[in-house]
C-alpha positions in Angstrom: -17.3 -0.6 -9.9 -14.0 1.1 -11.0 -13.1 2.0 -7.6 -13.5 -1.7 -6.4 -11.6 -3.0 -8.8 -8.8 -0.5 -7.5 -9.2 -2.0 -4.2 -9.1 -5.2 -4.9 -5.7 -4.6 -7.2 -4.4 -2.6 -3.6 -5.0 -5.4 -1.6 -3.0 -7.9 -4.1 -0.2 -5.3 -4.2 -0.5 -4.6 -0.3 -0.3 -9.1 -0.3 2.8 -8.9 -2.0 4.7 -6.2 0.0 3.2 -8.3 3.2 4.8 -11.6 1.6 8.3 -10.1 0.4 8.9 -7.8 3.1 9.1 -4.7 0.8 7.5 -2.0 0.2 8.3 1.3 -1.8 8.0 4.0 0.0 8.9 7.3 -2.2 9.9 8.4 -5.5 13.1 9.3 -4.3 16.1 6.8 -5.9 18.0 6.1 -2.5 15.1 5.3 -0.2 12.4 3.9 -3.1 12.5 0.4 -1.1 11.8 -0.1 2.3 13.0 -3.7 3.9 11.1 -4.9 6.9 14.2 -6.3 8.1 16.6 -3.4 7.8 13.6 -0.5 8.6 10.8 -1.8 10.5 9.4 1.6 10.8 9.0 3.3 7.6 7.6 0.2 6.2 5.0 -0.3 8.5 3.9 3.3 7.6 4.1 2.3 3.9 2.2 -0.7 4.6 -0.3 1.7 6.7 -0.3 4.4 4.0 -1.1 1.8 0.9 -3.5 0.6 3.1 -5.4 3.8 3.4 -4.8 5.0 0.0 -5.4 1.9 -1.8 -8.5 0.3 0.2 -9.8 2.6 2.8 -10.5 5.7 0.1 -12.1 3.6 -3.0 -14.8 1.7 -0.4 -15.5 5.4 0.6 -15.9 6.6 -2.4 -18.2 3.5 -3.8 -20.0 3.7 -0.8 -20.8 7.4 -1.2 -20.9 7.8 -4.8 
């Protein structure tokens, strides 16, 4: 149940980043935030990479558990 709740909070973050156009991307201080705008690249593989992370490994893991 934990790991669906998880999901769900992904997908409202993953909405969010969709909406605004930014995504963070790293811990590092001068490329934290990706803008769609300026870097359409790098924050489509954010986007990607929440994605997976966020939604694709929690359904796994409810479905298998």
């Amino acid at each position: 149940m934990m790991m669906l709740v998880f999901a769900a909070f992904a997908m409202l973050l993953i909405g969010l980043e969709l909406f605004t156009g930014c995504a963070m991307l790293g811990w590092a201080a001068d490329k934290m935030v990706v803008e769609r705008e300026k870097s359409p690249g790098p924050y489509w593989f954010a986007i990607t990479l929440h994605t997976i992370v966020g939604i694709g490994f929690p359904i796994l893991f409810a479905i298998y558990s």
